[in-house]
N, C-alpha and C positions, 0 to 999 in steps of 0.2 A: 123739040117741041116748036109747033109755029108760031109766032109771038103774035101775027096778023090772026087769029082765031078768037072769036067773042069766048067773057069767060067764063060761062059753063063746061064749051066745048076745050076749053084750055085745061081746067078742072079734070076731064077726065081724062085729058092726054098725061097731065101729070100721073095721074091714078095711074094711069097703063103702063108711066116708065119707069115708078113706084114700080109697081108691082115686077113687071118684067127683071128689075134688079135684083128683086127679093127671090125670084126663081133661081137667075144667076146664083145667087148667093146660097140656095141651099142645094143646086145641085150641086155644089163644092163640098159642104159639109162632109159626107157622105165618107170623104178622100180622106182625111184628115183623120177623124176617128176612128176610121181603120188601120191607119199607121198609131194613134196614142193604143190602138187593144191589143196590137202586135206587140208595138215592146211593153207594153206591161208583161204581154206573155212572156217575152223574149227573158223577162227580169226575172220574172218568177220560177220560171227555168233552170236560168242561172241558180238562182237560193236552190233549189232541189236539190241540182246538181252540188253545190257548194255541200249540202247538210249531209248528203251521201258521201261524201268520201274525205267528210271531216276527220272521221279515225281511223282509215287511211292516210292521212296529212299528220296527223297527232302522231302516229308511231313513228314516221319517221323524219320527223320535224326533231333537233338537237334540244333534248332537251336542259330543262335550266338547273343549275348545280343545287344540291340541298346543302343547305349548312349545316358546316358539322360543329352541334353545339357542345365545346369540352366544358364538363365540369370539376373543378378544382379541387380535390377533397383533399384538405390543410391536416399533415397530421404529425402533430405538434412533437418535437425534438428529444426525448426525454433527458432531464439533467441524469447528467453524470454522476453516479454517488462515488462520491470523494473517498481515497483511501482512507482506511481506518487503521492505524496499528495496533490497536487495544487487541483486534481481531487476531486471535491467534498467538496472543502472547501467553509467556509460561507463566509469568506473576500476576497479580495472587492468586490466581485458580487451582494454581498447582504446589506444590512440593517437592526442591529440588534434592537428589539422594543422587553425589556424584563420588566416584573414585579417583582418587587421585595419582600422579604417577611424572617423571620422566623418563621417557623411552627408555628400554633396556635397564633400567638403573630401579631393583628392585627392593631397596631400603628405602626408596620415596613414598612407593605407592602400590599399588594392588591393580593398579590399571597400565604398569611396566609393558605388558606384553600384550597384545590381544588375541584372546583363548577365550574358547565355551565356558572352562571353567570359571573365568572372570567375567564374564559375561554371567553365568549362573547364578554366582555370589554378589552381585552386582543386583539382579532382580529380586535375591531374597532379602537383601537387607532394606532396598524400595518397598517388599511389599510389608515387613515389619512396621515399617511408619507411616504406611495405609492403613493397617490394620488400627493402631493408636490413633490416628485422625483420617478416618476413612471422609473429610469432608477436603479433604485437598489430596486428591490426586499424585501419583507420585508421579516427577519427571525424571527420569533414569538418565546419567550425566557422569562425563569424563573429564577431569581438570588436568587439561595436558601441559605441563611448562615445553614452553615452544623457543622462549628467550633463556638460556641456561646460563647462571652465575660461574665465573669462574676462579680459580687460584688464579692461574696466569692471566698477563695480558692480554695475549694473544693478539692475531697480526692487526688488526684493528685497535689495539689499546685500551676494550671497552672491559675488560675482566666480564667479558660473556661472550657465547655463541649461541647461533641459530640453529633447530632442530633441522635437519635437510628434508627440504620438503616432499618429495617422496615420502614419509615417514608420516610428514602431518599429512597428506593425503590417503594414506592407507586410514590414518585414526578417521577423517574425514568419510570413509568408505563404509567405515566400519559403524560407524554411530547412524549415517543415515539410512545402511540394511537394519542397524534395528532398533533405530527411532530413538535415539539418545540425541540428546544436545552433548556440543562439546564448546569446552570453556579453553580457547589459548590465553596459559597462562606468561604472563611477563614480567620476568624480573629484573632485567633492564643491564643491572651493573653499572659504568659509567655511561654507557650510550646515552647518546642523546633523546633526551622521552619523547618526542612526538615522531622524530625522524625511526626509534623502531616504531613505535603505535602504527603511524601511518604503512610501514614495511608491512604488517598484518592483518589492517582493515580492512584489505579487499575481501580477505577470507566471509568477513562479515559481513560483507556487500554479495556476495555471489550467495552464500549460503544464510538460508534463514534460520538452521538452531545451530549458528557459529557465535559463540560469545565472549565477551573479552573479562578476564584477572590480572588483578597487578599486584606484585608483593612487594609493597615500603623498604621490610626487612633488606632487599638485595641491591635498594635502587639510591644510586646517588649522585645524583642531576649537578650537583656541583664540587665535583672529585673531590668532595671532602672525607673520603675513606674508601673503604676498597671492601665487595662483599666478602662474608665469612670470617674478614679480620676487625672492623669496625662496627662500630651501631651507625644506622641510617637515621638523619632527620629528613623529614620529607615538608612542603608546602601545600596548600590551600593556588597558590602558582601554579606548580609543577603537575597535582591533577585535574585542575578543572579543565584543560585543553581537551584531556583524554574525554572526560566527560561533554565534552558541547560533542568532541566528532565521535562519539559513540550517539550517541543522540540525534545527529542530525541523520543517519543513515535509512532510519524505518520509511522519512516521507520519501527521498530522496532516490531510494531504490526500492520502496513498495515491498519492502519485508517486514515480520512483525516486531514490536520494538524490544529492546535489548536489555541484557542484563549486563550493567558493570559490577565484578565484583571487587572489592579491596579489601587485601586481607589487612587484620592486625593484630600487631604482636607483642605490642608494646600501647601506652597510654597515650593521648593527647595532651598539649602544653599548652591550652587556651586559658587554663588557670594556673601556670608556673610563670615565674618570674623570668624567668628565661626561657621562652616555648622554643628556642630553637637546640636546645640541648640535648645531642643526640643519648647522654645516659638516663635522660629524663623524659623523652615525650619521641615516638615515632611519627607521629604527624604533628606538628606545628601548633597549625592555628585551624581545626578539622571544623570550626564553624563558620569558616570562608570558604565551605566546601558549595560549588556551584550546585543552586536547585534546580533542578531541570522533571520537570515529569514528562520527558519523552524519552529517557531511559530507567530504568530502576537498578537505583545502587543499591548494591547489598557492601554491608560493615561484616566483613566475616572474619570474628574470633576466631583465630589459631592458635592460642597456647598451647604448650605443651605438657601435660602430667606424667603420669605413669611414678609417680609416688602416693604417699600415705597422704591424704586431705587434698590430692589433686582436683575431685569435682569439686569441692568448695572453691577453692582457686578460679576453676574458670568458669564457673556461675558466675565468683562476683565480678572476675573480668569481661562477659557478657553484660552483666548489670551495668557497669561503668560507661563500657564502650559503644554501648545499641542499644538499652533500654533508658539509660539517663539522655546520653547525649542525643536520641530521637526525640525526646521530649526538649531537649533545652535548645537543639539547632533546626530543625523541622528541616533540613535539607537532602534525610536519606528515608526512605520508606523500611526497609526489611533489614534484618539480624542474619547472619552466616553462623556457623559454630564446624566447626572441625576436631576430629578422634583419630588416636592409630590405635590402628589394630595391634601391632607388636609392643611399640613403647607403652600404652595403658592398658596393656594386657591382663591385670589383675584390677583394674581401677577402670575398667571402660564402661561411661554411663550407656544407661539401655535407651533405646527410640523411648520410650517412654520418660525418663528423669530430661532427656534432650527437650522435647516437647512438653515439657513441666516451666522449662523459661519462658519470661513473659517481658515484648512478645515472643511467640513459638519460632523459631529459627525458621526460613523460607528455603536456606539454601543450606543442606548440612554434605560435608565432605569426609573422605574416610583416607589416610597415609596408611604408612603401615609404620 
């Protein structure tokens, strides 16, 4: 612009290079927004393309792990039910009706030999004293002496021997074909009482109708005599041993619990002046008898009859021996009684006058 120009004429030179810029300026335009329409296109392109072949990209895009949710289901342990020895034991549900016997040696017993025929006679006389208290079941039963009393010393010094055990296993064979319990009987001699006890107990650890008798009459724990020649005093001592380890056998080996029996044959001396007097009392002091109710002692009466007023006799020596002394020591639950068939041959009480004692005998035995 020329500054020497009056100024009107300056006015419109300005106007003119005004304007002329403004031309410049929009013939540019033009450029410019034609590159912003392009890539807009160029974008939206791109997204097309992008949205097409999204699940093409998805399927083989690695997909992301699902979690695997565990759920815990708690199922709770159940207690253990605890042995029971009640379960399965012969006392009081039953009625024991056993034969008695050492091996071979048929002046003992009726259960000498094992034969049908004893086996026969054995079931009928069971079912007579079902038939009179059909409310206790009979348990059909062998009382075997296993510890035999003897004359001689023999090489041990113990005036006894042991049945060979082959022998007690045939009886062992024989009761559990046909469901008899069997009772080893032990009479000791001098032997020492727990040292045979224990010689035996296994039988009653393996087998569950294996059960233990001890006879007073043969046993004498402190060589104070010799069997068959002397009378025995026995201790409240000498069986409570037998009694804890007869007892502690049911939890111990998961069998059901035990019957001890002891026989007697003679009086107790808890009211004599001298209880240790063997002309006077066969157990001692029979009210220091250990109470344990995890075995059941049976008191079982063995005298002898086969004379005139014999049942009188051993009633009252029942009455003396099991019916008073359960009331006065509370330490034995059940009553024994024992018959021969040959010795009380004219004088032998019936299953019925037997079960007329009160209480009723649990555990009754038959000699010959």
């Amino acid at each position: 612009m020329d500054r020497n120009v009056s100024g009107p004429q300056r006015e419109v030179q300005m106007y003119d290079v005004t304007t002329q810029k403004l031309r410049a300026h929009t013939r540019r335009r033009p450029g410019i927004s034609a590159f912003l329409i392009a890539g807009i296109l160029i974008l939206i392109l791109i997204s097309l393309i992008v949205i097409a072949l999204n699940p093409l990209l998805a399927h083989f895009s690695p997909q992301p792990k699902k979690m695997l949710v565990t759920t815990h289901v708690v199922i709770p342990t159940p207690t253990p039910t605890p042995f029971d020895p009640d379960i399965g034991a012969v006392l009081p549900e039953h009625r024991v009706v056993a034969f008695y016997a050492v091996p071979n040696a048929e002046p003992t017993g009726p259960a000498y030999q094992l034969t049908p025929e004893m086996l026969s006679n054995l079931k009928a006389q069971g079912a007579a004293y079902e038939q009179v208290d059909p409310s206790h079941p009979v348990q059909l039963a062998i009382d075997l002496v296993v510890s035999v009393p003897d004359a001689a010393a023999g090489p041990a010094g113990t005036y006894s021997h042991h049945v060979d055990p082959d022998v007690i296993q045939s009886y062992i064979d024989f009761c559990q074909k046909n469901s008899l319990i069997l009772f080893l009987d032990l009479n000791f001699g001098l032997a020492p009482v727990m040292r045979e006890v224990n010689f035996f107990l296994p039988y009653l650890e393996r087998y569950s109708f294996v059960h233990l008798a001890i006879d007073p009459e043969w046993m004498f724990p402190r060589h104070d005599g010799l069997p068959g020649v002397n009378l025995s005093n026995v201790r409240a001592s000498d069986l409570n041993p037998i009694i804890q380890a007869v007892a502690e056998i049911p939890m111990k080996y998961h069998v059901p619990r035990k019957i001890l029996m002891i026989h007697q044959y003679r009086g107790d001396g808890d009211k004599l002046k001298n209880p240790y007097d063997a002309g006077q009392a066969e157990i001692a002091d029979k009210k220091d008898l250990l109470s344990d109710t995890r075995v059941d002692v049976v008191i079982h009466v063995d005298g002898v009859g086969g004379y005139l007023g014999d049942k009188a006799d051993k009633s009252t020596e029942y009455n003396r021996w099991v019916t008073q002394d359960i009331q006065a020591y509370h330490n034995f639950s059940y009553g024994g009684f024992k018959l021969f068939y040959h010795i009380e041959k004219n004088t032998l009480m019936t299953p019925k006058e037997v079960l007329a004692l009160k209480p009723a005998p649990m555990v009754i035995t038959y000699g010959n």
